[in-house]
C-alpha positions as CSV (number, residue, x, y, z in Angstrom):
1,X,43.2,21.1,-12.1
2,X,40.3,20.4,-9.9
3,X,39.7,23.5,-7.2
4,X,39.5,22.4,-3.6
5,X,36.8,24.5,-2.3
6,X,36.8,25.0,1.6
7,X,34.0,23.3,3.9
8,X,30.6,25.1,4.3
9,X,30.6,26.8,7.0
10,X,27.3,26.7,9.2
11,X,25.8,28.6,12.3
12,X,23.4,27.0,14.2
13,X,22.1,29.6,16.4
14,X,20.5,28.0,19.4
15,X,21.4,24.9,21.3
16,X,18.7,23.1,22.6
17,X,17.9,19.4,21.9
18,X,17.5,19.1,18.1
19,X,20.8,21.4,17.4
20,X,22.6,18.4,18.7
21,X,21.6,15.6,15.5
22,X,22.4,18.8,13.0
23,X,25.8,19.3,14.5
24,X,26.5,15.6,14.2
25,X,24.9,15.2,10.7
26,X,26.8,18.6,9.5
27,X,30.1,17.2,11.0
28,X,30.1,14.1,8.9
29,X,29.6,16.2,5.8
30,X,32.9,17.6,6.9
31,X,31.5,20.9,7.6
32,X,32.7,23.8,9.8
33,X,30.0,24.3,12.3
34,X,29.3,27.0,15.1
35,X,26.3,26.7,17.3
36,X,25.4,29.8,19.5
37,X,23.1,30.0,22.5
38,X,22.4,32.2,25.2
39,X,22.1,29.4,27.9
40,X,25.3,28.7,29.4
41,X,23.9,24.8,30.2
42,X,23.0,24.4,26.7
43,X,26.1,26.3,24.5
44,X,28.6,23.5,26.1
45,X,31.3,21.8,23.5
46,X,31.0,18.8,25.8
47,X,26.9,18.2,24.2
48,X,28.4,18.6,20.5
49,X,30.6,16.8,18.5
50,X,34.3,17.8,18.9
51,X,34.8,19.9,15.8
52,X,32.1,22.2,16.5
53,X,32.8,25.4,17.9
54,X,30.1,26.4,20.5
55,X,29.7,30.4,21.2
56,X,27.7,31.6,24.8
57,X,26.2,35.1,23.4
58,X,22.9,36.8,23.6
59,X,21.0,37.0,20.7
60,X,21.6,40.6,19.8
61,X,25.4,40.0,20.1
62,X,25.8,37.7,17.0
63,X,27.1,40.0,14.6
64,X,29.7,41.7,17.0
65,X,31.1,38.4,18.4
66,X,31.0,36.4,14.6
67,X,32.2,37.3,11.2
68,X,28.6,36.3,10.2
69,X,29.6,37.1,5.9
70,X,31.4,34.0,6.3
71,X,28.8,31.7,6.8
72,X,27.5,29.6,4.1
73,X,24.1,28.8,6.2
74,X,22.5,29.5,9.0
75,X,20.1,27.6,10.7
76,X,17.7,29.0,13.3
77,X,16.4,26.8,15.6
78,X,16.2,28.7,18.9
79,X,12.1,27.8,19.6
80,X,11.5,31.5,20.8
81,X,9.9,34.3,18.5
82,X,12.0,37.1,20.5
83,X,15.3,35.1,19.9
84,X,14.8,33.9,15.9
85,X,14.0,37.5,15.2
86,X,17.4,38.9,16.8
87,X,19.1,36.7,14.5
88,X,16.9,36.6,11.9
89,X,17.4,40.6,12.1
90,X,21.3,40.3,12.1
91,X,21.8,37.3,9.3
92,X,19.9,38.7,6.8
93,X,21.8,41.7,6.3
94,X,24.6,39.4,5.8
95,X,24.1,37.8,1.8
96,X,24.6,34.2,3.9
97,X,23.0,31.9,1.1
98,X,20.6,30.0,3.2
99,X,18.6,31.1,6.1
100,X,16.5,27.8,7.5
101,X,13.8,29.0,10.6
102,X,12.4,26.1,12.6
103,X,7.8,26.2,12.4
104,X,5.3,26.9,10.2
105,X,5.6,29.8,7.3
106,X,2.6,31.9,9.0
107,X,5.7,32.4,12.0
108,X,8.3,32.8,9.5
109,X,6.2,35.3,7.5
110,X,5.6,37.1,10.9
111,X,9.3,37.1,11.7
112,X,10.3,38.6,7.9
113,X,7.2,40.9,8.2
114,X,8.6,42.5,12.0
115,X,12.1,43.0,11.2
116,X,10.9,44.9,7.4
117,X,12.8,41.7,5.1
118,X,9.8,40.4,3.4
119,X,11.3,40.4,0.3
120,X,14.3,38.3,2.0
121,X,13.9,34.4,1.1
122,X,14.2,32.5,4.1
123,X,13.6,28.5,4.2
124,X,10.8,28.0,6.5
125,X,9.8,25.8,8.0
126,X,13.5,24.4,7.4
127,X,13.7,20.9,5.5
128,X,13.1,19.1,2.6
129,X,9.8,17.2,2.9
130,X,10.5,13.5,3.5
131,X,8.1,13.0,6.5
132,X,10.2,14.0,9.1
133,X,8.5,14.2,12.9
134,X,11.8,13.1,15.3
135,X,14.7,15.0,15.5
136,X,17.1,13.1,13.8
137,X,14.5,13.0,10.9
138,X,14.4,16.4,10.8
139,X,18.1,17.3,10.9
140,X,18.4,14.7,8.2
141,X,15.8,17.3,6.7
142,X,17.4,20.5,6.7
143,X,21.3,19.2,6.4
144,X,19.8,17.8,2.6
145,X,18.0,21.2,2.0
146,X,21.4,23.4,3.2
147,X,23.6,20.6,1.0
148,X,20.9,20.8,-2.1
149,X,21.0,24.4,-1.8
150,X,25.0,25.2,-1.3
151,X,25.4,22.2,-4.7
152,X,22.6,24.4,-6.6
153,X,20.3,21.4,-6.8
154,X,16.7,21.2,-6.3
155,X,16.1,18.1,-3.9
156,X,14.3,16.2,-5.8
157,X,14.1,12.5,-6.1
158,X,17.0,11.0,-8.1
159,X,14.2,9.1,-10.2
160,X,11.9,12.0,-10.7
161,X,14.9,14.0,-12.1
162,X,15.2,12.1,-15.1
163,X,18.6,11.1,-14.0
């Protein structure tokens, strides 16, 4: 017999204009996603795909409104210091596998460095390098680092791999 492992499970946590080609990207893999966002106008179910789950909360409210040990991945993509570091605070204490933060590593080395988890390994800047610049580039980016990551694979290309 062949197990039948459940979807991935992946927060997004904000909801700005790039959440919107993850969550479409991550719902073709077939995973379960849930995007949260402080901004009413932005956290709406009518901007994302229809088997997303979209959560209003403040940042500092992940961990009481979400069961955040059953997340496979998180993505943080929020565009505000004060905001990834609220989460970044609250996700990993959690053991989820794969923490991805949006910018350069000087900002996610300032973020681990504040909250005390330097020795935490977070993905930063999130993505594996393939040149992306737009958004959908970019999504494209970090869905093949979180599925590379969750299959125990390094990224590389098929040809270099010796495969």
């Amino acid at each position: 017999l062949i197990p039948i492992m459940p979807p991935p499970s992946i927060l997004i946590c904000g909801a700005g204009h790039d959440a919107l080609p993850v969550s479409r990207l991550a719902v073709e893999m077939v995973w379960d996603i849930t995007i949260v966002d402080h901004r009413p106008g932005f956290a709406r179910a009518d901007r994302f795909p229809d088997d997303c789950r979209v959560v209003v909360l403040q940042p500092a409210e992940l961990h009481q409104k979400l069961q955040l040990k059953d997340f496979d991945a998180a993505v943080l993509m929020t565009h505000h210091l004060g905001h990834d570091r609220s989460y970044l605070s609250q996700v990993v204490e959690t053991g989820i596998s794969y923490i991805g933060l949006l910018g350069p590593r000087a900002r996610r080395n300032r973020l681990l460095g504040e909250i005390g988890a330097n020795s935490v390994h977070v993905y930063g800047p999130a993505g594996l390098d393939i040149g992306a610049e737009m958004p959908e580039s970019i999504a494209l980016a970090i869905v093949a680092e979180i599925h590379a990551h969750l299959n125990q694979r390094s990224g590389v290309m098929l040809t270099s791999a010796g495969t």
